[in-house]
MARRONU-633665 format. One record per residue (C-alpha): residue number from 0; x, y, z. Coordinates in steps of 0.1 Angstrom, whole numbers, always signed. Layout:
residues N
SITE   num      px      py      pz
SITE   NUM       X       Y       Z
...
***
This chain:
residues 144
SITE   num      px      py      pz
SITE     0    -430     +44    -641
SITE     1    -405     +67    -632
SITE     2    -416     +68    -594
SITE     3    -416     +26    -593
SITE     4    -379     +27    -599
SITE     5    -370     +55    -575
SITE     6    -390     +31    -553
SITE     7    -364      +3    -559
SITE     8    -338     +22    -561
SITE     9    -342     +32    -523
SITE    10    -351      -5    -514
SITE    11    -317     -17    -530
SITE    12    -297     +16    -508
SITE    13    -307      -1    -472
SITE    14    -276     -23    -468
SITE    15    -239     -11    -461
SITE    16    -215     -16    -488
SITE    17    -181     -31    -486
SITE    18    -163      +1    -492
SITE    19    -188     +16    -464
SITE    20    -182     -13    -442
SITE    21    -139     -12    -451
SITE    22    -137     +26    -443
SITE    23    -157     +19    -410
SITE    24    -132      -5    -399
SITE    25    -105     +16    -410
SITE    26    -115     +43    -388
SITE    27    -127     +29    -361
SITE    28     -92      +7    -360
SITE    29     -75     +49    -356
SITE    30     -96     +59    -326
SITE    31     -88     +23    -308
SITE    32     -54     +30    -314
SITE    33     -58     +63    -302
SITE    34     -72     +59    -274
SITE    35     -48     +24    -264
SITE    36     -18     +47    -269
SITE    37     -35     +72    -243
SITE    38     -42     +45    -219
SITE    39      -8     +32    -221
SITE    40      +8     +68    -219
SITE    41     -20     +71    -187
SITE    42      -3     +38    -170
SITE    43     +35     +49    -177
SITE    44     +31     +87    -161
SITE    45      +5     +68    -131
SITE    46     +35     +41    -128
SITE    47     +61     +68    -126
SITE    48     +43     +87     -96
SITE    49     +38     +60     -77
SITE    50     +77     +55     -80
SITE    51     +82     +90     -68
SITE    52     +58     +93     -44
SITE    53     +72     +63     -24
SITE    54    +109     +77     -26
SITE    55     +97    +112     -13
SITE    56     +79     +90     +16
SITE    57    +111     +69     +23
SITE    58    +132    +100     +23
SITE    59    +109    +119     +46
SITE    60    +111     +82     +68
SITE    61    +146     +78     +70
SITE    62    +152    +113     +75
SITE    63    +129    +114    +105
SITE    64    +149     +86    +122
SITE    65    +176    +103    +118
SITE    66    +165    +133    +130
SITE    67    +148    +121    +162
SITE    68    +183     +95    +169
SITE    69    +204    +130    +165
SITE    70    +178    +147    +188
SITE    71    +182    +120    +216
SITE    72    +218    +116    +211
SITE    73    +225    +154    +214
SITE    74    +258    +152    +189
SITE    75    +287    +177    +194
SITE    76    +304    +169    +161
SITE    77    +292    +150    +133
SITE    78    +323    +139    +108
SITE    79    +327    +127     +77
SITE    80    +352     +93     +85
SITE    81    +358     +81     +50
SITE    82    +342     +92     +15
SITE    83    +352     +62     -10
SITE    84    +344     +44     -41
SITE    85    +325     +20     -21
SITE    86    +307     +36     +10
SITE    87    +306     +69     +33
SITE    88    +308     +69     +64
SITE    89    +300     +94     +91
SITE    90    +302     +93    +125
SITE    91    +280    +110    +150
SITE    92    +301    +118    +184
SITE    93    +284    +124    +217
SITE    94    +316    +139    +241
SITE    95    +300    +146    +277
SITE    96    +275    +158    +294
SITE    97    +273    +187    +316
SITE    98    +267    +183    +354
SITE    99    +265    +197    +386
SITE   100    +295    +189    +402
SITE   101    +305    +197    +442
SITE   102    +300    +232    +452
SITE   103    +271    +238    +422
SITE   104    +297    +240    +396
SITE   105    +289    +224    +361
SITE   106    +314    +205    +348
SITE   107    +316    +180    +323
SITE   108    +308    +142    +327
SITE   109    +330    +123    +299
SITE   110    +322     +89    +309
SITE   111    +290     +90    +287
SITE   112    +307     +94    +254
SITE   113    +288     +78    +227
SITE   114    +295     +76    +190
SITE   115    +270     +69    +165
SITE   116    +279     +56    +129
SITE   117    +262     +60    +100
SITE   118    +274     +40     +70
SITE   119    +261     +49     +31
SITE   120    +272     +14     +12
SITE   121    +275     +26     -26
SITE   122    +274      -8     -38
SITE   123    +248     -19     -28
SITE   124    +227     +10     -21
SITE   125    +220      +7     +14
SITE   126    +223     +32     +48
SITE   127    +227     +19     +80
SITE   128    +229     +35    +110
SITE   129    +247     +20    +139
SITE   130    +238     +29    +175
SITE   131    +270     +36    +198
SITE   132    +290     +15    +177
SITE   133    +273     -15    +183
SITE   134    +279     -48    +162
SITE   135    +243     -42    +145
SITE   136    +229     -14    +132
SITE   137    +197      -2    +120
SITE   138    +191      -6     +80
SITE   139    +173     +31     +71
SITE   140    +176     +24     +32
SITE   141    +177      -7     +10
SITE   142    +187     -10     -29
SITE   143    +146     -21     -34
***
């Protein structure tokens, strides 16, 4: 008789129990919070590179224009115009060029002067840079 009701006691143990079943929930409710609080975290650092990945490229971009419009222009002083609340400005001065004048003497060629200007608006977060001051210039940088 004995072995009969170990027999239905192991028939009755097959099914899950509500405390079973509440502390499964409970637990498995931790570990997909867990691991929603990792993505998230994942998606905020991934966001965050991409944001300063792109200003390292624009920097290494505007830079280069720059560089190469300094390189072509061939400046002989570069001065700061005005430093103010609301912009900087810089301007980029091209004098003369040297020639060979009569009797193979090098001499200098002022009617080539070119100035350059390159404006830093702090308002609104922009750099332009204005090709021998010309009425238009170049955006390198905008606020987005």
């Amino acid at each position: 008789m004995n072995n009969a009701n170990e027999k239905s006691i192991l028939k009755n143990n097959r099914g899950v129990t509500l405390l079973e079943l509440l502390i499964t929930i409970a637990i498995s409710a931790m570990v997909l919070s867990m691991l929603t609080q990792m993505l998230s975290m994942n998606l905020l650092a991934k966001q965050r590179f991409d944001y300063e990945n792109r200003m390292i490229q624009d920097s290494y971009i505007i830079t280069e224009k720059i560089r190469t419009n300094l390189f072509h222009l061939q400046p002989h002083s570069i001065t700061i115009i005005e430093d103010s609340g609301t912009q900087t400005v810089i301007h980029i001065v091209h004098e003369y060029d040297l020639v060979i004048g009569s009797g193979n003497v090098i001499e200098r060629d002022e009617s080539g002067a070119v100035t350059d200007i390159l404006i830093y608006d702090k308002i609104n977060e922009t750099l332009t840079y204005y090709f021998d001051s010309s009425a238009t210039g170049q955006l390198l940088h905008s606020s987005s």
